[in-house]
KOLKE-557402 format. One record per residue (C-alpha): residue in one letter; y, x, z. Coordinates in nm, 2 decimals. Example, Ala and Ser with C-alpha at 12.3 -4.5 7.8 and 13.67 -1.06 7.14 Angstrom:
! KOLKE-557402
r|yy|xx|zz
A|-0.45|1.23|0.78
S|-0.11|1.37|0.71
//
This chain:
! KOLKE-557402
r|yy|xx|zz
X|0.04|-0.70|1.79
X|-0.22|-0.69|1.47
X|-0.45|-0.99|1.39
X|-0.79|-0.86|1.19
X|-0.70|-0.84|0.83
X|-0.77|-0.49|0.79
X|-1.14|-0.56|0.95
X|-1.19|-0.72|0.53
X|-1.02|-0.34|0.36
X|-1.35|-0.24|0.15
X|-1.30|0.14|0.10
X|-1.60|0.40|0.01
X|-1.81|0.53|0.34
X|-1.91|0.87|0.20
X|-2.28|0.85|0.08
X|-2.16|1.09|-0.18
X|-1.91|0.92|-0.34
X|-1.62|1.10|-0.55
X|-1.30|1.01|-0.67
X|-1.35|0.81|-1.00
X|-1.68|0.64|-0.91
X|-1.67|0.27|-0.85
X|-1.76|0.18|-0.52
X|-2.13|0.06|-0.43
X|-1.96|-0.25|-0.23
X|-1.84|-0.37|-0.60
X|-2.17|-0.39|-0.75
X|-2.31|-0.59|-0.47
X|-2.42|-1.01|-0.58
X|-2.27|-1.08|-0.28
X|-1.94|-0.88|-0.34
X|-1.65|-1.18|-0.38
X|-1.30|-1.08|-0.49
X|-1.19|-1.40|-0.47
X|-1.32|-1.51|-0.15
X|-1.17|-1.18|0.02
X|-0.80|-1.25|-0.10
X|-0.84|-1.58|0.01
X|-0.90|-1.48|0.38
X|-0.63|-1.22|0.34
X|-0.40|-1.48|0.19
X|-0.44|-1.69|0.47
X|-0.42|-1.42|0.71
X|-0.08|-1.34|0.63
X|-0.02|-1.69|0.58
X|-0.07|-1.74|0.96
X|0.06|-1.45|1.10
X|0.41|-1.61|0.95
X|0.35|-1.93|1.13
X|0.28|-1.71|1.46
X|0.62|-1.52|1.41
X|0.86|-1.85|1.30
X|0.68|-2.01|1.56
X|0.77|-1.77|1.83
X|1.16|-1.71|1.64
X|1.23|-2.09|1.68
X|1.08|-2.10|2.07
X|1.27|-1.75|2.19
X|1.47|-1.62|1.92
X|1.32|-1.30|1.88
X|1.24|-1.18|1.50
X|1.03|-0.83|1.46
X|1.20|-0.52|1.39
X|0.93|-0.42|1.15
X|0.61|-0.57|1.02
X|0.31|-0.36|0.87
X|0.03|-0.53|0.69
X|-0.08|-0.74|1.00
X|0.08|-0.51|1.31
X|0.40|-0.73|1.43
X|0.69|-0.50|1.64
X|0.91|-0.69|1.88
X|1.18|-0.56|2.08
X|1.12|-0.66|2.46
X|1.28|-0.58|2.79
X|0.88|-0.52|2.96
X|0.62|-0.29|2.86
X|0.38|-0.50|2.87
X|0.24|-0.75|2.60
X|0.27|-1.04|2.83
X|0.64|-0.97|2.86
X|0.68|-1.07|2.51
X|0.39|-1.37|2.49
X|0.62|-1.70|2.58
X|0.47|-1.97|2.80
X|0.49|-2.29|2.80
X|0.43|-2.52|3.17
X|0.17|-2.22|3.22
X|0.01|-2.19|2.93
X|0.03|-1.98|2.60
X|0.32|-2.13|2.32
X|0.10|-2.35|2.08
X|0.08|-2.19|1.75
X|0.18|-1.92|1.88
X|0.04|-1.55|1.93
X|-0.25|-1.52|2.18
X|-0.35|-1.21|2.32
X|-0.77|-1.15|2.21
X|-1.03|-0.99|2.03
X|-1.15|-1.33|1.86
X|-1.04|-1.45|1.50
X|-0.71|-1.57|1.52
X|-0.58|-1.43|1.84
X|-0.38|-1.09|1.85
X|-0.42|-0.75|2.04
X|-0.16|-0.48|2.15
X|-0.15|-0.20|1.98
X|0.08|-0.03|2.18
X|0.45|-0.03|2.36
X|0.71|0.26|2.30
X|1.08|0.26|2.39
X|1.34|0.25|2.20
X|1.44|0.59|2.22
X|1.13|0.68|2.09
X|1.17|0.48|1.79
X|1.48|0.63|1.72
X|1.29|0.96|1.74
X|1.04|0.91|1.50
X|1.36|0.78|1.27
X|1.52|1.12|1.31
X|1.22|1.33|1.29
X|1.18|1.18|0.93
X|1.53|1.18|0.86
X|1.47|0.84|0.74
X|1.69|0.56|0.91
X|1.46|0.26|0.70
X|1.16|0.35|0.81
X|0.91|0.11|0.90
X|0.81|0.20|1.28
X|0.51|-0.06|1.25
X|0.35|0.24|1.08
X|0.39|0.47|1.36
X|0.39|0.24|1.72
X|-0.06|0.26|1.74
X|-0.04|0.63|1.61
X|0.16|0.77|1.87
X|0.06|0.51|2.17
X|-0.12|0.59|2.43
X|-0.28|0.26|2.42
X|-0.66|0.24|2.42
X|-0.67|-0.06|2.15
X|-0.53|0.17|1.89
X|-0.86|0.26|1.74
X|-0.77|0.29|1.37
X|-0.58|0.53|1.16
X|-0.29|0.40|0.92
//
């Protein structure tokens, strides 16, 4: 699950720009530092409600957490295995599956076994598999590179 805060990363699009140079976003009147870590800030902040929020009404925490992409260990492949309901409707507070502000999309399901794969493949029994899970999915939402 990943909510939008990497739509507001600011990196260089080409237009010939080399290592060292400041980027032409920077020197833009409308370019707002403050206002970016703000949203970002309050991002996060959310996406912490969302997962206490969902802890306290199931019991499930996340086996990893990546910027804004949330990993869960569920019995279904699919995402609305993992959403809880509530009298038929989503848990309040709670993730939503969407492409709107706010609301979350699935990045992608693996199994466990894989998981552990990608741990030995590194050698590296810490690593964070929130890096990995939209990389190696076959899911058609994963539609950027980490």
């Amino acid at each position: 699950m990943t909510s939008a805060r990497g739509k507001l990363r600011e990196r260089p699009r080409g237009e010939g720009w080399k290592p060292g140079q400041p980027w032409r976003a920077l020197s833009r009147p409308t370019w707002r530092p403050d206002i970016r870590a703000a949203v970002i800030s309050r991002t996060r902040i959310n996406l912490h409600r969302k997962i206490v929020k969902h802890a306290a009404f199931t019991g499930q925490y996340p086996v990893a957490i990546l910027s804004d992409c949330v990993v869960y260990a569920v019995d279904g492949e699919s995402p609305l295995d993992f959403l809880p309901y509530r009298e038929g409707k989503p848990l309040p507070g709670g993730f939503k599956l969407g492409v709107n502000p706010g609301l979350v999309k699935h990045e992608g399901t693996q199994s466990v076994l894989w998981g552990e794969g990608v741990r030995e493949q590194f050698n590296a029994p810490e690593l964070n598999l929130a890096r990995y899970i939209c990389r190696y999915s076959e899911s058609a939402s994963c539609s950027r590179e980490r």
